[in-house]
N, C-alpha and C positions, 0 to 999 in steps of 0.2 A: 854656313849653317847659323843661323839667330840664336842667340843668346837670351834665356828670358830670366829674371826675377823668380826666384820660388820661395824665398821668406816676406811674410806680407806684416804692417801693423794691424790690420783688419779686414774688413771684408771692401769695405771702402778703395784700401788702397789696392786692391783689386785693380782699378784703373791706370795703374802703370801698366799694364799690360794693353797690348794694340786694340784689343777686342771690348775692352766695357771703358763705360767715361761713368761720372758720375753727376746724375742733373736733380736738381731739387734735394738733392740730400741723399740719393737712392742710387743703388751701384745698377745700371743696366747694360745689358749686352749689345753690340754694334746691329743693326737689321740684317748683316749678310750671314750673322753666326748662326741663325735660326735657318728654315724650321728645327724644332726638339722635341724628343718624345724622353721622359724622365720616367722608366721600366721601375723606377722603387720610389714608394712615397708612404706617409702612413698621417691617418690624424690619430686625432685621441683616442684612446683605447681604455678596456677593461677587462676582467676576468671573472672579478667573484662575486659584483652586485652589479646591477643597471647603471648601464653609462650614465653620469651624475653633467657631464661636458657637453655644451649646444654646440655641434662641431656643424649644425647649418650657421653660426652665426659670425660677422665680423668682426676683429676687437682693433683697436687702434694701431697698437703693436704686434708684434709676434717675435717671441721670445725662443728662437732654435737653442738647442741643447748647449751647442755651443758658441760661446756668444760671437754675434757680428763684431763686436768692439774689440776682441782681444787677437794678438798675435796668432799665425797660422806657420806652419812651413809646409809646401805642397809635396814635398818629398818623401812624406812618410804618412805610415796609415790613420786615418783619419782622429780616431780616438786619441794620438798618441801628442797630438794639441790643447787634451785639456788639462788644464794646472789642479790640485786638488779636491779646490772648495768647487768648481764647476761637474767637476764627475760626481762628487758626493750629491751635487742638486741634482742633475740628468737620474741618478740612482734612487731617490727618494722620490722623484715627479713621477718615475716609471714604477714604481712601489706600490709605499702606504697610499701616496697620495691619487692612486686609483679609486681608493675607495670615496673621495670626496668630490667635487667641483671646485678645487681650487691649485694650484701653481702653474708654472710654466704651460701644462697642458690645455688649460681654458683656452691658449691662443692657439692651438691645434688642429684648425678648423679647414672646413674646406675652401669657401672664402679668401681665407688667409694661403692657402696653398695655390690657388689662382691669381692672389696678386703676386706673389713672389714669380711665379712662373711670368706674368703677362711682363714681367721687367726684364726677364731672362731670352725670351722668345721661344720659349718654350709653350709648346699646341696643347699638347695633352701628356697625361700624368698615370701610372700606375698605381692605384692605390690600394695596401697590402694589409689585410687585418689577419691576426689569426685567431682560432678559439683553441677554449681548454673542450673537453667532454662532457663539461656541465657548466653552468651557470649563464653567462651574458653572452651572449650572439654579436661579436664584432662583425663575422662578415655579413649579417642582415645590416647595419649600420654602414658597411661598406657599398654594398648594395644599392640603399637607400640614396645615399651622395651622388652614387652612379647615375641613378634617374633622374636628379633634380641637376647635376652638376655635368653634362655631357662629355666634356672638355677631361673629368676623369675617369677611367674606367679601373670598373672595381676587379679584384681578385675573390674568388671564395675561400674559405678555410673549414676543413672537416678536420677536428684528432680523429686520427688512426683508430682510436677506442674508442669511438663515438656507436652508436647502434646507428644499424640502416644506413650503412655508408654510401651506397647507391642511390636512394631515395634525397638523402641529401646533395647528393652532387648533382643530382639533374633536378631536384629543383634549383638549386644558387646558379647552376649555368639559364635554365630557364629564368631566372632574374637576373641576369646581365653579365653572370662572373666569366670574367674572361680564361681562369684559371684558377689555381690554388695552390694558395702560400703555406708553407709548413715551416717551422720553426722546433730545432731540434731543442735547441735552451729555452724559450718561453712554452713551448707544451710539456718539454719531460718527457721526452722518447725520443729516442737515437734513429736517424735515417733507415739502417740495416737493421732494427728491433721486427721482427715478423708483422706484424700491423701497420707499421708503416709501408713495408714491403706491398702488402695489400691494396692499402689505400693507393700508391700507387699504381697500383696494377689498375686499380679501378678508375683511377684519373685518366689513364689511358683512353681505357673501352670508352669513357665519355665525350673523349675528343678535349679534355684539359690539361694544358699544359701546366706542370707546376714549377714556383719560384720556391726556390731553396736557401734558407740561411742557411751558407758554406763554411762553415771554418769556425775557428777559434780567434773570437776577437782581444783575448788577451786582458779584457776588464770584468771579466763573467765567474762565476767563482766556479772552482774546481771541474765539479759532475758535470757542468754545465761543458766546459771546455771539452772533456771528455767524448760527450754526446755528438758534437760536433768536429769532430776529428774525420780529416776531407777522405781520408781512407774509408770510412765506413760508406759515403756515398756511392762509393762503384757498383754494391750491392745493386741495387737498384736502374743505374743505367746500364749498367750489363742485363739484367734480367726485363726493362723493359725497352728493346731499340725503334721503338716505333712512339714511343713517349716522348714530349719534350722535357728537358730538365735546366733550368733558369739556375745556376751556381747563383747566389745571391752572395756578393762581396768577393767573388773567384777565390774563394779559399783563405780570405781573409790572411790570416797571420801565415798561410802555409799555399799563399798563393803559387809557389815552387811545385806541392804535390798536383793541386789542381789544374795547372796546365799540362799535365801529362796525363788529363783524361783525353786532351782536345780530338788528337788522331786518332784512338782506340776507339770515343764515342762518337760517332757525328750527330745524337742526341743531347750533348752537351752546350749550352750554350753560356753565357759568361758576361755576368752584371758588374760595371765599373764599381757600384756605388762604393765609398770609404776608401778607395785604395789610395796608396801615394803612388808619385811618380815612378819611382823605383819597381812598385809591384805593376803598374799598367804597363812601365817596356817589358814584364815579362810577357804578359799578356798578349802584347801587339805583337812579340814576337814568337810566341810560339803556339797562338789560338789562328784559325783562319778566321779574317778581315769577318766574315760575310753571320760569323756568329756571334758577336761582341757587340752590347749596349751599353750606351747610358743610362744612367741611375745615382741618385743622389742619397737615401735615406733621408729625405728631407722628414720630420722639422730636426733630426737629430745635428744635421747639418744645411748651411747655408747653401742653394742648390749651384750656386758659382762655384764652390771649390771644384767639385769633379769637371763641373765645365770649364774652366783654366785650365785643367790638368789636362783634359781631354784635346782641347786649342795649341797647348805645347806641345803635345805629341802628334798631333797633325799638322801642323803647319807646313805648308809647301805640300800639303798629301788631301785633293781637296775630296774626289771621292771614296777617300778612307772616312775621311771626317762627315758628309754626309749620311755615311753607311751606320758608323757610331750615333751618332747621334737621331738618327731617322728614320732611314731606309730600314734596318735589320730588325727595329722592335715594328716599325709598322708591316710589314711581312709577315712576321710573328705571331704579331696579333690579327690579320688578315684584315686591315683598315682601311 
């Protein structure tokens, strides 16, 4: 069995590993590792005025949450690599500074999320907005990208306590959404809160599957962590078994409880994005093969990391690896 590297200086040196080299300055992946479908992505976002960010536009750079330049180790959960001053920016770019056009997030764009992928071999992309019950409509903007950008496809997002929850879910599927993302920490309602339960139920009747922030990511304050507690999810795929349910980050910090929905649900399915090594063998081992994707949370992260992580755990295993990375989200998405 191959031994590989899991502390890196950067994204760069990446290229110790069999699978990416690095040409022109740019870490890209070998042609046999592709095709890739990357189930989690997001660009810039808002909530409480009009998107201020040109997320049609190219910027030079592109600045991920966590930077390309600085040490990684693949073994543990994604967050749990950034040094102080870096999480304090990621928290303030996702912030106050929504309400402007300026930091980290200007380079958020779609554009920008297609070059990183065309380096990666990655085809097509998941892109995940969510809304609050009032103010700025991320997934019409998600939408939008979807028409002009093919390559991604957008998700919709209704809050639970939005009016006309029906009305809205068949027009976003009628504009392109493949689905709908809910987010228990950025909306402010718990999976099992009754309205969410609903909303649910109604994503169903629509024929949408929804992608779920799973777990407690461990940098989220208190109520938020609460919210997200992987327990309260069962509500829900017990009560709808004909629903799909996309674990977004498999449970994140409690990736343990999350895979002891896999057998109970077979509406369960289970997003790599942010795990370390450690939480993915649990995952490989105790989710079946045929329901497990990749996903990156790109731009919070470089979309390489989960792809390494995901090349270490497959190697020698070629149509596990193709099922990850490919075959299982294009199914999914009936592509």
């Amino acid at each position: 069995m191959t031994t590989f590297p899991t502390k890196f200086d950067s994204v760069l040196d990446l290229a110790r590993l069999p699978w990416f080299s690095v040409v022109d300055g740019e870490l890209r992946a070998n042609a046999a590792v592709g095709p890739v479908i990357d189930i989690h992505t997001h660009v810039a976002m808002t909530n409480f005025v009009k998107l201020k960010v040109d997320v049609f536009k190219a910027t030079p750079t592109i600045k991920h949450y966590l930077p390309t330049d600085r040490p990684f180790d693949l073994e543990v959960y994604a967050n749990r690599n950034f040094d102080e001053k870096s999480l304090r920016r990621l928290k303030f770019d996702v912030s106050l500074l929504t309400l402007t056009g300026r930091g980290m997030r200007t380079t958020h764009t779609a554009p920008n999320l297609l070059r990183d992928m065309d380096l990666l071999g990655i085809t097509q992309a998941v892109l995940l907005p969510y809304d609050m019950s009032w103010g700025a409509s991320n997934a019409a903007v998600a939408l939008r990208v979807g028409k002009q950008f093919p390559r991604i496809l957008p998700f919709g997002s209704v809050h639970p306590k939005a009016k006309d929850v029906d009305g809205k879910l068949a027009a976003q599927k009628a504009g392109g959404a493949r689905g709908i993302k809910l987010h228990p920490n950025g909306q402010f309602i718990a999976p099992d809160h009754p309205k969410t339960v609903h909303l649910c139920g109604r994503c169903g009747a629509h024929g949408l599957p929804i992608l779920f922030h799973c777990g407690p990511a461990g940098i989220e304050p208190k109520a938020a962590q609460d919210r997200s507690q992987v327990y309260r999810y069962e509500k829900v795929l017990s009560e709808f078994p004909d629903t799909t349910f996309i674990l977004g980050h498999c449970g994140a910090m409690q990736v343990d409880q999350a895979v002891r929905f896999a057998d109970k649900h077979p509406n369960a399915w289970y997003d790599l994005s942010c795990l370390g090594l450690d939480g993915m063998r649990q995952v490989f081992e105790h989710v079946p093969h045929e329901r497990i994707m990749y996903g990156t949370d790109w731009p919070f992260y470089h979309q390489s990391l989960t792809l390494a992580r995901t090349l270490i755990l497959t190697d020698g295993k070629d149509a596990l690896r193709r099922a990850v990375l490919h075959d299982n989200a294009q199914r999914l998405l009936g592509l």
